[in-house]
C-alpha positions as CSV (number, residue, x, y, z in Angstrom):
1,X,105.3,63.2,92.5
2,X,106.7,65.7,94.9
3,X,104.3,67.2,97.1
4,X,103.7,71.0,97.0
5,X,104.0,72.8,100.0
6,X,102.1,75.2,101.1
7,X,102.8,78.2,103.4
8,X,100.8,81.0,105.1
9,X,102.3,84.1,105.0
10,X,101.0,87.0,107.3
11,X,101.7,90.6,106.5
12,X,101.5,94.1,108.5
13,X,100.2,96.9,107.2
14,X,100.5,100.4,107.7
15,X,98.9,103.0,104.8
16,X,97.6,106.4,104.3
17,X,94.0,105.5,102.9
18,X,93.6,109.4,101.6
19,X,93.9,108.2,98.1
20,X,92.0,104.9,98.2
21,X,88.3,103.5,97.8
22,X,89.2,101.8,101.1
23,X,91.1,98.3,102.0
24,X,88.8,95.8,99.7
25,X,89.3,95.5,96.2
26,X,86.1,97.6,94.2
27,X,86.2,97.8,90.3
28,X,85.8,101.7,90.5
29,X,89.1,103.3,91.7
30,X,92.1,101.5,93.5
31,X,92.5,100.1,96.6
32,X,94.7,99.0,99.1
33,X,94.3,94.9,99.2
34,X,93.8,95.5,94.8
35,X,97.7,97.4,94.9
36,X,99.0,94.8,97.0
37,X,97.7,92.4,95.5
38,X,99.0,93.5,92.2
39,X,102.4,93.4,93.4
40,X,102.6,89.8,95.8
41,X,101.2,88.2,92.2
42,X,104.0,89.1,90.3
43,X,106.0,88.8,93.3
44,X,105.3,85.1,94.3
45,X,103.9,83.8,90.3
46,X,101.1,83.1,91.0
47,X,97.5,85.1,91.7
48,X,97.1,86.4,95.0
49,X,93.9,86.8,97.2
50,X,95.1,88.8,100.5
51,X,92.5,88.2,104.1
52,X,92.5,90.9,106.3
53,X,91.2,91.4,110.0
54,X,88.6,93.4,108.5
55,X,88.1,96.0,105.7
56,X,88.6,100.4,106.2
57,X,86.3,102.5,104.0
58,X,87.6,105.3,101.5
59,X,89.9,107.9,102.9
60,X,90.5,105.7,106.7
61,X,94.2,104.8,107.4
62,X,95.9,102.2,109.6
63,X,99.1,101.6,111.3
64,X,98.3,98.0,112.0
65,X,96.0,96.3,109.2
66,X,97.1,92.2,109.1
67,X,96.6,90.1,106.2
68,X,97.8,86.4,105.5
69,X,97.9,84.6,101.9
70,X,98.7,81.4,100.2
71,X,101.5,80.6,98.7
72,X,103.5,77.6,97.1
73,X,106.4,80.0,96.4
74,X,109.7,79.7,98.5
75,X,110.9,83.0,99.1
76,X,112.2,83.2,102.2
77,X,110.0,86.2,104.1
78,X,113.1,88.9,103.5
79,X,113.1,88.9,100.4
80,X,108.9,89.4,100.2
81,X,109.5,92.3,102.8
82,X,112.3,93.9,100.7
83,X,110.7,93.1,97.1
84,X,107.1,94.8,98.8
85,X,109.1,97.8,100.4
86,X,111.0,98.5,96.7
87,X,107.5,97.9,94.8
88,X,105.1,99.8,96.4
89,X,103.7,103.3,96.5
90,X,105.1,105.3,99.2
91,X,101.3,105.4,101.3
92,X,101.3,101.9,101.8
93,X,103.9,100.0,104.2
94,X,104.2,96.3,104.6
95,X,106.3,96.4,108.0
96,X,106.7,93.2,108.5
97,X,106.3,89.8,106.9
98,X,105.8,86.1,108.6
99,X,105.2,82.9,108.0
100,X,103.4,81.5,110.4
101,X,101.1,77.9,111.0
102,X,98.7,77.0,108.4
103,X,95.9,77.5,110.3
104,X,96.2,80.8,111.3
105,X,93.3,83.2,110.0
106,X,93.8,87.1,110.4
107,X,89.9,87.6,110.9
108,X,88.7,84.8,112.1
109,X,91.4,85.1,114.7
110,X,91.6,88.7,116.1
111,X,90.8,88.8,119.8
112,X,90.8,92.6,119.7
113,X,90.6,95.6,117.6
114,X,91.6,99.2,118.2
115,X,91.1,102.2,116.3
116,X,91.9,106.0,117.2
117,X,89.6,108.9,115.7
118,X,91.9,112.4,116.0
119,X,90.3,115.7,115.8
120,X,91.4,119.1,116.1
121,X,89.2,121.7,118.6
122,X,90.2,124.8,117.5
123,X,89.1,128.3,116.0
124,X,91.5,128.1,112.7
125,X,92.1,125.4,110.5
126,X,95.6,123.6,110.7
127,X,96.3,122.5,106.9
128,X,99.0,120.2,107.6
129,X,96.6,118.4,110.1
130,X,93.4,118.3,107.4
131,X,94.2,114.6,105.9
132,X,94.2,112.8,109.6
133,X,91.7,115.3,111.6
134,X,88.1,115.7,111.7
135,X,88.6,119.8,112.2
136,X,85.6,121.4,114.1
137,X,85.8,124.9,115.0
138,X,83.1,126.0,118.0
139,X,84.4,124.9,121.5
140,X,83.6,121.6,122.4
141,X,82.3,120.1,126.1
142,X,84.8,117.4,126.3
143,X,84.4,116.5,129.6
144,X,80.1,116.1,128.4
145,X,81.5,113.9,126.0
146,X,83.7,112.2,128.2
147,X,80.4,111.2,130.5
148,X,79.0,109.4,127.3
149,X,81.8,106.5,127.1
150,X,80.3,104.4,130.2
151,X,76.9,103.6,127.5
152,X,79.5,102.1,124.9
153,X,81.2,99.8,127.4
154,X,80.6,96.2,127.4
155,X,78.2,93.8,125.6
156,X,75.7,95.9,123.9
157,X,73.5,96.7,120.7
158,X,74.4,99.1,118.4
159,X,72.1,99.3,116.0
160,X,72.0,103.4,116.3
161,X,75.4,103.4,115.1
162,X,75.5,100.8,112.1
163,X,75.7,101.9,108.3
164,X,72.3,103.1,106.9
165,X,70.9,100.4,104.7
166,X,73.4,97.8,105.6
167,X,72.4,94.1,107.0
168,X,74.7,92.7,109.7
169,X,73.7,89.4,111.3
170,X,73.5,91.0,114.9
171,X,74.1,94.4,116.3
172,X,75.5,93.3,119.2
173,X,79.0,94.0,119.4
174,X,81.5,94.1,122.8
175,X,83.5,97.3,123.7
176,X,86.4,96.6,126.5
177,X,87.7,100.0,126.5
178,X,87.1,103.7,125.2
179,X,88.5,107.1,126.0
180,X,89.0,110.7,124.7
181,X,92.5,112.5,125.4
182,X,94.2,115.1,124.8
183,X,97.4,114.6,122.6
184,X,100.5,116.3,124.1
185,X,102.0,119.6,122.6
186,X,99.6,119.8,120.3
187,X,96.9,122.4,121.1
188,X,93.1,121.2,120.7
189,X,94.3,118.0,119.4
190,X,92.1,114.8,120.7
191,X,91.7,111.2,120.3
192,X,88.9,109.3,120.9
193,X,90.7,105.5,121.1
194,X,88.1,102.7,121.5
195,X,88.8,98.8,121.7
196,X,86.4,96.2,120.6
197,X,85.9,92.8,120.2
198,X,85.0,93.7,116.2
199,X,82.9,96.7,115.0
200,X,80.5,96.9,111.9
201,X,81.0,99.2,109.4
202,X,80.9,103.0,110.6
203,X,80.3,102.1,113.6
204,X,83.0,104.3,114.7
205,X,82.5,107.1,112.8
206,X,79.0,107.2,113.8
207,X,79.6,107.2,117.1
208,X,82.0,109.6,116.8
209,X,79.6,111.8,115.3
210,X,77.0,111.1,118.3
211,X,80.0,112.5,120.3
212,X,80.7,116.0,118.7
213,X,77.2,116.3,118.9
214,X,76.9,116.1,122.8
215,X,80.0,118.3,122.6
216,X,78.6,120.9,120.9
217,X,75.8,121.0,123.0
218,X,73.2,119.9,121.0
219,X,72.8,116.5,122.8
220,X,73.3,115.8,126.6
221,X,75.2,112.8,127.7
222,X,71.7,111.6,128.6
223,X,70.6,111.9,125.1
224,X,73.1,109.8,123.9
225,X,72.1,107.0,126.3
226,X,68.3,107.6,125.0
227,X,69.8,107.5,121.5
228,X,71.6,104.0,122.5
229,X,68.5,102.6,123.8
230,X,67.0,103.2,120.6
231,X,68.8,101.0,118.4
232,X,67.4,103.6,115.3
233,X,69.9,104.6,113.1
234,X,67.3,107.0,111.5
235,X,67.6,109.0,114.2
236,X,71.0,109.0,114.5
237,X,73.1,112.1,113.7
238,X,75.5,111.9,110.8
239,X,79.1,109.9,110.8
240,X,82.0,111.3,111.6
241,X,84.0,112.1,107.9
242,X,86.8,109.3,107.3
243,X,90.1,110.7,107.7
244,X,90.4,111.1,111.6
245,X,90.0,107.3,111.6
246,X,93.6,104.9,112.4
247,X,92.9,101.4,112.4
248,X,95.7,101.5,115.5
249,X,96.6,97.9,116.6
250,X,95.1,94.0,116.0
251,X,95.3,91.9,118.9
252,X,95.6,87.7,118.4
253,X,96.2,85.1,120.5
254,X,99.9,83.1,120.3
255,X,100.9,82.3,116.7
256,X,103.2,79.7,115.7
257,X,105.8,81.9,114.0
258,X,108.2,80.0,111.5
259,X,110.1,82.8,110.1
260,X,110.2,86.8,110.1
261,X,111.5,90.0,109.0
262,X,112.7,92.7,110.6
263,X,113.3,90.1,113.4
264,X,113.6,93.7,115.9
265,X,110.5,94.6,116.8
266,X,108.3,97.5,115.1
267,X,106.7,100.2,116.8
268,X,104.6,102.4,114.1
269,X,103.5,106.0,116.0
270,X,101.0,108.6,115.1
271,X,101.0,112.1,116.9
């Protein structure tokens, strides 16, 4: 008997998450890993079960979600990236398609995460902006918020900014890098981009929110250190809302690459 052979395929994933219950599949509404999916298992023939680095929640977008599957199917990896790029809605973007060593896992082996939170500081609302900005009118301290970024660096517990009635084996998590600017030409447009080792689930958005607060003057840079120290979500101020959130770049150590397509190299851009 012949043997089968089995290849790992790794995908990279851009989508607009304004219409989705988030990246895992739910039984209530569609999602992105459900759509694609959908369309690899008629694609390869065969069911599919996509991995990802790690999940977004309704109404968050990426530029650079990664996912690997099975497959005993020998299309060659163009094909997959033209057959996905013909087949699926116009919010999602597979932008590239490898096969890469067996062993490769696209959670298990991201070194580094990134994400970018964009919102707009300004007196009237900018409607073509709405769907990837967290708009907030009254003038913010950004330099007070600014001052708050030292707490988050390093190896530290935030249990202040998990999900409310989630269970998470620790708190600790590991931040190497996080900073608000201001994007270019575009008037009271920020980013707060931060770079982890993994975060838990809101933990972004929460801290976010702990940000504007101390921005609008209703926490000091001190309080959010306090509110660090107190590993108490209860006391927490509310998250962020989701769709200033980018899931920007995955980071992974060397990858034994067999095959790929585009071979030229892919550079997605936001703002």
């Amino acid at each position: 008997m012949a043997e089968v052979l089995v290849r790992n395929i790794r995908l990279f994933i851009a989508y607009d998450g304004t219409h989705y219950l988030g990246w895992q599949v739910q039984p209530k509404g569609p999602t992105v890993q459900g759509v694609i999916q959908e369309v690899l298992t008629k694609l390869m023939g065969h069911k599919v079960k996509l991995k990802a680095a790690g999940r977004t929640d309704t109404g968050v977008h990426a530029l650079c979600q990664v996912a690997h599957f099975l497959t005993t199917s020998s299309r060659p990896v163009d094909v997959i990236y033209r057959a996905l790029q013909a087949l699926l809605p116009k919010d999602i973007v597979v932008w590239r398609v490898e096969e890469v060593e067996f062993k490769f896992h696209s959670q298990k082996w991201a070194l580094k995460k990134t994400y970018t939170y964009y919102f707009l500081n300004t007196p009237v609302k900018n409607p073509l902006l709405r769907l990837y900005t967290w708009w907030i009118p009254e003038k913010l301290d950004i330099q007070a918020m600014r001052e708050c970024l030292p707490f988050i660096i390093g190896e530290k517990d935030f249990a202040s900014f998990k999900k409310s009635g989630t269970e998470v084996k620790t708190t600790i998590r590991t931040i190497y890098d996080a900073k608000i600017e201001a994007i270019p030409n575009h008037e009271g447009l920020y980013c707060f981009k931060i770079t982890g080792r993994g975060f838990m689930r809101y933990m972004v958005r929460n801290i976010m929110g702990a940000l504007v607060e101390v921005g609008r003057g209703k926490m000091t840079p001190q309080g959010f250190y306090e509110l660090m120290e107190a590993r108490d979500r209860s006391i927490a101020p509310p998250a962020a809302p989701p769709q200033g959130l980018v899931l920007k770049k995955i980071e992974y150590p060397p990858v034994k690459v067999f095959a790929s397509y585009p071979e030229e190299e892919v550079n997605l851009s936001f703002f």
